[in-house]
Biotite code that builds the C-alpha atoms (Angstrom):
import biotite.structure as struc

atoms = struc.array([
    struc.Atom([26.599, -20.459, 2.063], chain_id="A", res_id=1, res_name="UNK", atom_name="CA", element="C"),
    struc.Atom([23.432, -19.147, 2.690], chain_id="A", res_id=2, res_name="UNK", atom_name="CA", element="C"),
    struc.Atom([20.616, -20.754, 4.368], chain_id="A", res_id=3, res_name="UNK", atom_name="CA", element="C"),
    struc.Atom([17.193, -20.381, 5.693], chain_id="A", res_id=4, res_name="UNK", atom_name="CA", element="C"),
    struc.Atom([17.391, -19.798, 9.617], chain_id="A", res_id=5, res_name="UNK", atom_name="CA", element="C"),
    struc.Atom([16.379, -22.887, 11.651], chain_id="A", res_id=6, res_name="UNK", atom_name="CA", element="C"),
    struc.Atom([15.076, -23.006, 15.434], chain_id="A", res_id=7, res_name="UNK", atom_name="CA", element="C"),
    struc.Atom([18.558, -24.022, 16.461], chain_id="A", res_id=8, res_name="UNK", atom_name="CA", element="C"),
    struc.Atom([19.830, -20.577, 15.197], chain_id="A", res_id=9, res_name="UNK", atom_name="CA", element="C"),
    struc.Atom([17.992, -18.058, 17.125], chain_id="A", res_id=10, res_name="UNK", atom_name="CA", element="C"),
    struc.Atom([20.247, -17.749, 20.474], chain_id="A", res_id=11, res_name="UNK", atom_name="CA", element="C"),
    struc.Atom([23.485, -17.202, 17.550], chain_id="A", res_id=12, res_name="UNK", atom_name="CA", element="C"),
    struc.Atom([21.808, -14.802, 15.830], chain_id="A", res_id=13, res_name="UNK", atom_name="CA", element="C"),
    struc.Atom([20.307, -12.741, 18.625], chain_id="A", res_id=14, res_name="UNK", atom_name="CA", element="C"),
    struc.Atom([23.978, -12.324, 19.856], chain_id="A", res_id=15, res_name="UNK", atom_name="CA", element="C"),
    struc.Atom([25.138, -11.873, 16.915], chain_id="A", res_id=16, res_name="UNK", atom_name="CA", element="C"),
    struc.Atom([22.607, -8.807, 16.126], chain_id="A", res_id=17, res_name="UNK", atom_name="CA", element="C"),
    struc.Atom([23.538, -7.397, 19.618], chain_id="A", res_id=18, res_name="UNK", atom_name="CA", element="C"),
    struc.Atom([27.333, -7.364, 18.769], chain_id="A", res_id=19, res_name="UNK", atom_name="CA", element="C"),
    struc.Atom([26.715, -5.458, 15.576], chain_id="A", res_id=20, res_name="UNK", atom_name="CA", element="C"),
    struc.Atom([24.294, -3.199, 17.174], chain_id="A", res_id=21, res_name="UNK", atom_name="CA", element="C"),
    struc.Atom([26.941, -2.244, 19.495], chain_id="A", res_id=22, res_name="UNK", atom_name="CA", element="C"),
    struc.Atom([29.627, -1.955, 16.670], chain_id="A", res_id=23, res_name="UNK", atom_name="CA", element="C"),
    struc.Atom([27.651, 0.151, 13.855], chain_id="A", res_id=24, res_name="UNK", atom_name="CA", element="C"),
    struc.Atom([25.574, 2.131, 16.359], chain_id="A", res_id=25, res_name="UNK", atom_name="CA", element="C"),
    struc.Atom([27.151, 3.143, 19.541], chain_id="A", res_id=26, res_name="UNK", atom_name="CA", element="C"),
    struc.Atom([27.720, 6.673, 18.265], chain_id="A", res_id=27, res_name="UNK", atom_name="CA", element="C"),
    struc.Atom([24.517, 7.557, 18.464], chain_id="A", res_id=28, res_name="UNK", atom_name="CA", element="C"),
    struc.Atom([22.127, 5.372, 20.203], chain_id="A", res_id=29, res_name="UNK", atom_name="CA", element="C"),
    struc.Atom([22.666, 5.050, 23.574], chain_id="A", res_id=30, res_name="UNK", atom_name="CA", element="C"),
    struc.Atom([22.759, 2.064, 26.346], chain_id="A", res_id=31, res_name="UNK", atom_name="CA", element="C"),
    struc.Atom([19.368, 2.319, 27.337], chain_id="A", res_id=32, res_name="UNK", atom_name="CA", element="C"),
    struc.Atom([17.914, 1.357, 23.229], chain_id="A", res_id=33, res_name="UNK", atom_name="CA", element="C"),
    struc.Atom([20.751, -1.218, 22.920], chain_id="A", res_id=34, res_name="UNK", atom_name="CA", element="C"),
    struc.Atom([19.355, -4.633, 22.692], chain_id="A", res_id=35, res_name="UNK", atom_name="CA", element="C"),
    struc.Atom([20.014, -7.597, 24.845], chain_id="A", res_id=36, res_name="UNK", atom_name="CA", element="C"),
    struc.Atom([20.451, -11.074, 23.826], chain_id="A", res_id=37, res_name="UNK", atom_name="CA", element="C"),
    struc.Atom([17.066, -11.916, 25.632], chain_id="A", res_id=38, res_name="UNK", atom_name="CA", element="C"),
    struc.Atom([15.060, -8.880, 23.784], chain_id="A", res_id=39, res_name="UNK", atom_name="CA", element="C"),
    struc.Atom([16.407, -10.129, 20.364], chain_id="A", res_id=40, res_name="UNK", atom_name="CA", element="C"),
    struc.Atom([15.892, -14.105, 21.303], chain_id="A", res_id=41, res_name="UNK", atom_name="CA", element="C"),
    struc.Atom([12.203, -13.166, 21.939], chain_id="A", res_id=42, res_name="UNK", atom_name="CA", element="C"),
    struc.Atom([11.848, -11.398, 18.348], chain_id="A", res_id=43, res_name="UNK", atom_name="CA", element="C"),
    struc.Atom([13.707, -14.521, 16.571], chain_id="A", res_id=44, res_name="UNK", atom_name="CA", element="C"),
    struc.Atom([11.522, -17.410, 18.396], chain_id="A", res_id=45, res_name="UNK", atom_name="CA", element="C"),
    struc.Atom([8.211, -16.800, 16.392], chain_id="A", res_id=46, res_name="UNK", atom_name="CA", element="C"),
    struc.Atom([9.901, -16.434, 12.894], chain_id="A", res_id=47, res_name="UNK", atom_name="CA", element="C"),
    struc.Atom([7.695, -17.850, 10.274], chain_id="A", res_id=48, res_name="UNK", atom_name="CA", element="C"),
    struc.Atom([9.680, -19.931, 7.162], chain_id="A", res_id=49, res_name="UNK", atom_name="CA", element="C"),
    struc.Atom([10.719, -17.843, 4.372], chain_id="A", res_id=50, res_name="UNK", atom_name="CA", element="C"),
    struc.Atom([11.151, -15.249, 6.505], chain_id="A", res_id=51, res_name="UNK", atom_name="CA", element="C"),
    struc.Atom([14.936, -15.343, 7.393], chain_id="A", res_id=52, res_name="UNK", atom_name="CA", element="C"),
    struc.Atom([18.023, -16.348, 5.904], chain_id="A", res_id=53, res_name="UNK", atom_name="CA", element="C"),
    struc.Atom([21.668, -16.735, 7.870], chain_id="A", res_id=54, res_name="UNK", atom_name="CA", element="C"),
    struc.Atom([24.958, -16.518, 5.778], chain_id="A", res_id=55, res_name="UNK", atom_name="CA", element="C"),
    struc.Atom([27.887, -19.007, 7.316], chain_id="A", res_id=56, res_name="UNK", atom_name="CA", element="C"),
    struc.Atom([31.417, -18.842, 7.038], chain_id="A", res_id=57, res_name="UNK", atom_name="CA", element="C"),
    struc.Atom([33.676, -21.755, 8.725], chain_id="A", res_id=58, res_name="UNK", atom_name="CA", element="C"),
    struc.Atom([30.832, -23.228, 10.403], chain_id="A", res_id=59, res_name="UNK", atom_name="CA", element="C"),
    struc.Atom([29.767, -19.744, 11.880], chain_id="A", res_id=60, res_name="UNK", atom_name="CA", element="C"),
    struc.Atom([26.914, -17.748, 11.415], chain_id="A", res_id=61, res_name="UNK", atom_name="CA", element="C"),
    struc.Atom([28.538, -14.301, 9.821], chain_id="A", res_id=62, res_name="UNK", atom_name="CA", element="C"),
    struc.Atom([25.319, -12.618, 9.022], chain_id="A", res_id=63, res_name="UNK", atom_name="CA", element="C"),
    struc.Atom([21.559, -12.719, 8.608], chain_id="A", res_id=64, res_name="UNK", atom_name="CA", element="C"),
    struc.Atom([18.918, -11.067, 6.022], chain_id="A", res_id=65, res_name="UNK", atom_name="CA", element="C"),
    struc.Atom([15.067, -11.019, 7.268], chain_id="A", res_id=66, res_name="UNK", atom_name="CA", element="C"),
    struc.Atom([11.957, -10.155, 5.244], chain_id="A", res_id=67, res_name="UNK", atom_name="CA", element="C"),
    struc.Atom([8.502, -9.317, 5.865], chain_id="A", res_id=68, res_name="UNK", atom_name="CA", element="C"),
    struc.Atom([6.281, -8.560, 3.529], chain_id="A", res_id=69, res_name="UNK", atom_name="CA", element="C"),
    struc.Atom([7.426, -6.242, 0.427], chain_id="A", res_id=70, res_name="UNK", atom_name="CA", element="C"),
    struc.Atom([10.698, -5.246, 3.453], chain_id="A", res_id=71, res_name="UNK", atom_name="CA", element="C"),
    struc.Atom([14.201, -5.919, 4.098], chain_id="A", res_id=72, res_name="UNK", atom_name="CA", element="C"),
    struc.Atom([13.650, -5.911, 8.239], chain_id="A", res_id=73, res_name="UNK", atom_name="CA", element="C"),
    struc.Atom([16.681, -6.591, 8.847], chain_id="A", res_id=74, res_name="UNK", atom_name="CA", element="C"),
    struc.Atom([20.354, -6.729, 7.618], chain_id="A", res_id=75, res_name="UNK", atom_name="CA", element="C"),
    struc.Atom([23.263, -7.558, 9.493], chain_id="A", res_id=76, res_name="UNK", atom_name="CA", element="C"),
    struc.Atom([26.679, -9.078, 9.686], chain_id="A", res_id=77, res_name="UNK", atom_name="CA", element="C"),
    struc.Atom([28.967, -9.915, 12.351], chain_id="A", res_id=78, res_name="UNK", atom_name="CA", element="C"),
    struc.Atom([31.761, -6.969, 12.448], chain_id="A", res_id=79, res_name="UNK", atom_name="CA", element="C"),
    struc.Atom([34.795, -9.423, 11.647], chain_id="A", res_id=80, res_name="UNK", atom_name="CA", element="C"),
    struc.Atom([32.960, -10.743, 8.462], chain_id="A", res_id=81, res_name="UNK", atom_name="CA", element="C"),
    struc.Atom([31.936, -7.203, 6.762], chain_id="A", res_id=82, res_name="UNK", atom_name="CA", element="C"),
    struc.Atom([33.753, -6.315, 4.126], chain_id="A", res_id=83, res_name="UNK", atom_name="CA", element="C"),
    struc.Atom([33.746, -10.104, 2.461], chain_id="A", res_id=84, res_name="UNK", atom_name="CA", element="C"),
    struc.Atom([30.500, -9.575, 0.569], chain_id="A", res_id=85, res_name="UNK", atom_name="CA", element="C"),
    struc.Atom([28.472, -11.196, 2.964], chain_id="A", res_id=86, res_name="UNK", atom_name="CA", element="C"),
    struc.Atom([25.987, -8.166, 3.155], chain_id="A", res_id=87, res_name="UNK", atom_name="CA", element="C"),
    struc.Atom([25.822, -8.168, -0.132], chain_id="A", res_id=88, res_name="UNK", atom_name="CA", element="C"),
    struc.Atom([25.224, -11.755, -0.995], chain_id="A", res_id=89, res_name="UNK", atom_name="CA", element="C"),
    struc.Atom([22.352, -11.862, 1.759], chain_id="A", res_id=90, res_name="UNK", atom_name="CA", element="C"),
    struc.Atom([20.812, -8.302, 0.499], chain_id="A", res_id=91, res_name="UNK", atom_name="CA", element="C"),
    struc.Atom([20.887, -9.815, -3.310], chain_id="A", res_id=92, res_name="UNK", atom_name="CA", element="C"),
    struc.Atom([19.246, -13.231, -1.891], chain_id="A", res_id=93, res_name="UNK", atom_name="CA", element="C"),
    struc.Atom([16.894, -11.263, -0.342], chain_id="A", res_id=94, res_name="UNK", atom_name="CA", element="C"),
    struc.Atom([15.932, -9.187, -3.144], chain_id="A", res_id=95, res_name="UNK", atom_name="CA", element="C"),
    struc.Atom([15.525, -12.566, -5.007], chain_id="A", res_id=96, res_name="UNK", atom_name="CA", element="C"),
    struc.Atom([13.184, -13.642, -2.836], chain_id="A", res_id=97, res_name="UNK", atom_name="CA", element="C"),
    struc.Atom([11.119, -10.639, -2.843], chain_id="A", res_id=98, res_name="UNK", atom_name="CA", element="C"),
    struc.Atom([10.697, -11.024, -6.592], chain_id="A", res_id=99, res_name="UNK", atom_name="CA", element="C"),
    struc.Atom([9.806, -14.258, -6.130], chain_id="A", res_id=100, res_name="UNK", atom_name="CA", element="C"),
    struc.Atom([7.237, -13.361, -3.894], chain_id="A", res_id=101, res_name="UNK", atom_name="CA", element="C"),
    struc.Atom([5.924, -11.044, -6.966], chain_id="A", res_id=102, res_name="UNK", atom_name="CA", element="C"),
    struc.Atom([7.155, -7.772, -5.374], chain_id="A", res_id=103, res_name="UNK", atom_name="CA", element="C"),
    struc.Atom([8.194, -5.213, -7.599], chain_id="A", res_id=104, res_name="UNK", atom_name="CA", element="C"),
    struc.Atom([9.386, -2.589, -5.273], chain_id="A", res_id=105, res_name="UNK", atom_name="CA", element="C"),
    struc.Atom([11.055, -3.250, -1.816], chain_id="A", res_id=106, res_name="UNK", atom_name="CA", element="C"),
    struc.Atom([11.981, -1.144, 1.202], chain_id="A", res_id=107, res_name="UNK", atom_name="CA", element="C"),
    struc.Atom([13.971, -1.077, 4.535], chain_id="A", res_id=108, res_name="UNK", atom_name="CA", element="C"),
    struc.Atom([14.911, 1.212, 7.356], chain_id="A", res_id=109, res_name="UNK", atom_name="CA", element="C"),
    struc.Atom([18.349, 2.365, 8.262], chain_id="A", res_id=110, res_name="UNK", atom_name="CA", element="C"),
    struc.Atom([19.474, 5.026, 10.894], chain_id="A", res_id=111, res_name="UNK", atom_name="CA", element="C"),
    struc.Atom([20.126, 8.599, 9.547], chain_id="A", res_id=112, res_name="UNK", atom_name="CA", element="C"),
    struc.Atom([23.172, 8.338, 11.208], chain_id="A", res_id=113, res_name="UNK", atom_name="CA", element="C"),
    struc.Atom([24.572, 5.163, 9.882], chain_id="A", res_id=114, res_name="UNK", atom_name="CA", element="C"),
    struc.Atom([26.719, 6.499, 7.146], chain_id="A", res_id=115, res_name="UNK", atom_name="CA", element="C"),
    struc.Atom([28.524, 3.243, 6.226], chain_id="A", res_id=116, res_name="UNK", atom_name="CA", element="C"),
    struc.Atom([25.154, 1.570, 6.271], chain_id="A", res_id=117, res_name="UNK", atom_name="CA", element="C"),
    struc.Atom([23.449, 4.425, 3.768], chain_id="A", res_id=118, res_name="UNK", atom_name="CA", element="C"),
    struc.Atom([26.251, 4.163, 1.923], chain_id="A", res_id=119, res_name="UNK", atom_name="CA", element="C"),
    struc.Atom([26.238, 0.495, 1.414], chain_id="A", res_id=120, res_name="UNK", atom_name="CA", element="C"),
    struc.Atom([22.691, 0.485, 0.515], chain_id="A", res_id=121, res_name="UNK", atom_name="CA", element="C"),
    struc.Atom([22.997, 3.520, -1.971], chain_id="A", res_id=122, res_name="UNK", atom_name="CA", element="C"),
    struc.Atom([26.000, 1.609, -3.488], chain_id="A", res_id=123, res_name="UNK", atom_name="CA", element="C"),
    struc.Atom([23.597, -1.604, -4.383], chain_id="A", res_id=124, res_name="UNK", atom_name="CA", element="C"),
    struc.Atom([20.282, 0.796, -5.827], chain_id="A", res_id=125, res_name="UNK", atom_name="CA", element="C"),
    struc.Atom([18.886, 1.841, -2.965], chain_id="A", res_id=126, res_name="UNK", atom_name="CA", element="C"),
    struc.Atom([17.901, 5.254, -2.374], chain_id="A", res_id=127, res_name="UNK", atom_name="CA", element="C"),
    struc.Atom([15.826, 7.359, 0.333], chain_id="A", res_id=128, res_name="UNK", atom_name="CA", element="C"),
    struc.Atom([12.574, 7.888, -0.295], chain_id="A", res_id=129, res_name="UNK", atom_name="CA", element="C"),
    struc.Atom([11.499, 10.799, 1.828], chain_id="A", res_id=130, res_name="UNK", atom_name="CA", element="C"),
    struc.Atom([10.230, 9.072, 4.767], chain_id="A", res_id=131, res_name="UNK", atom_name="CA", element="C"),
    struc.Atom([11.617, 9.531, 8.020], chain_id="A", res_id=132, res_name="UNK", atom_name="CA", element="C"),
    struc.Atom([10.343, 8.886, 11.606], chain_id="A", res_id=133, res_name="UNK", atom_name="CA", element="C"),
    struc.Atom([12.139, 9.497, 14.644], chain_id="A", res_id=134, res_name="UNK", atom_name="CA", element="C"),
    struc.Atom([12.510, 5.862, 16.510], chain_id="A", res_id=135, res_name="UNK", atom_name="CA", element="C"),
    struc.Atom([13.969, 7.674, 20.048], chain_id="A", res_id=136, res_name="UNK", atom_name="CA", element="C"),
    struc.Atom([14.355, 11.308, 21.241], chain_id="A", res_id=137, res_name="UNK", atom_name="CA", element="C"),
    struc.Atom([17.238, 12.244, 18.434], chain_id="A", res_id=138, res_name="UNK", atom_name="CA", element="C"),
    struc.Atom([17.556, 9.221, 16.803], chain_id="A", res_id=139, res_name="UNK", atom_name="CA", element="C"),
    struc.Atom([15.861, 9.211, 13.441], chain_id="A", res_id=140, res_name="UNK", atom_name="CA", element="C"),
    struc.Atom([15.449, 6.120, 10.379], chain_id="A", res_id=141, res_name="UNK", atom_name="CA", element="C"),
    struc.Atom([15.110, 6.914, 6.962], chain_id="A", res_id=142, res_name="UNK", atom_name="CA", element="C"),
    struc.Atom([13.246, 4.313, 4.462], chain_id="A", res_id=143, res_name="UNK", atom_name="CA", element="C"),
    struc.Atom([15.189, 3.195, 1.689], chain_id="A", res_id=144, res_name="UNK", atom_name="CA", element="C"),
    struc.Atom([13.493, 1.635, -0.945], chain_id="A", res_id=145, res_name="UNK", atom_name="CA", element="C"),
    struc.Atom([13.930, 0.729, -4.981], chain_id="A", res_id=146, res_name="UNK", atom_name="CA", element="C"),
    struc.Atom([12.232, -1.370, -7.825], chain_id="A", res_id=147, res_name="UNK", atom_name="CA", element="C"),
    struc.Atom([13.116, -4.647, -7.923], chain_id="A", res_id=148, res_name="UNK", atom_name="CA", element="C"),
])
């Protein structure tokens, strides 16, 4: 089921952004860029409606898809739920939503070094569009991006 986010969310979802952080990314960004529960609590408290959509599974919140503006900002899912279609069901609701908004192209940010997240994006139209900036000494994001 997916749903918008609600107040009562934010502490679940700032953990569970910090356990996939530490999951997908550990290869290449180290402890000091890893967020905390309290960094990612802060970013979640002044979420506007619309902005922010959580995916459950039993009761538990298994992922979560935000938006701002004509961007995916962010995309993740708790490690022991990927692989169900859960990043796919939040990255096609949030697609919907963008055309809703009367978007008619869309873009997000990955790490260059995120292979299974590149890959997961390229399998559902998504495709690099040239731009790259480098977020920390050696640690670069690409923008993804593709008509809606």
């Amino acid at each position: 089921m997916i749903r918008p986010v609600g107040g009562t969310d934010v502490a679940a979802i700032a953990d569970l952004q910090v356990r996939t952080w530490r999951a997908a990314y550990a290869g290449f960004v180290d402890d000091a860029h890893m967020p905390t529960v309290a960094d990612r609590v802060g970013l979640w408290q002044d979420l506007a409606p619309g902005q922010a959509w959580l995916a459950e599974r039993d009761g538990q919140i298994a992922g979560v898809v935000g938006l701002r503006g004509g961007e995916v900002r962010v995309l993740y899912v708790d490690p022991p739920h990927q692989g169900q279609g859960i990043g796919t069901a939040l990255l096609g609701h949030a697609e919907d939503q963008l055309r809703a908004a009367g978007h008619v192209r869309a873009q997000l940010w990955t790490f260059r070094d995120n292979a299974a997240g590149r890959a997961f994006y390229e399998r559902r139209g998504w495709a690099p569009d040239g731009a790259e900036q480098e977020l920390w000494p050696g640690v670069h994001e690409m923008r993804y991006a593709r008509q809606l």
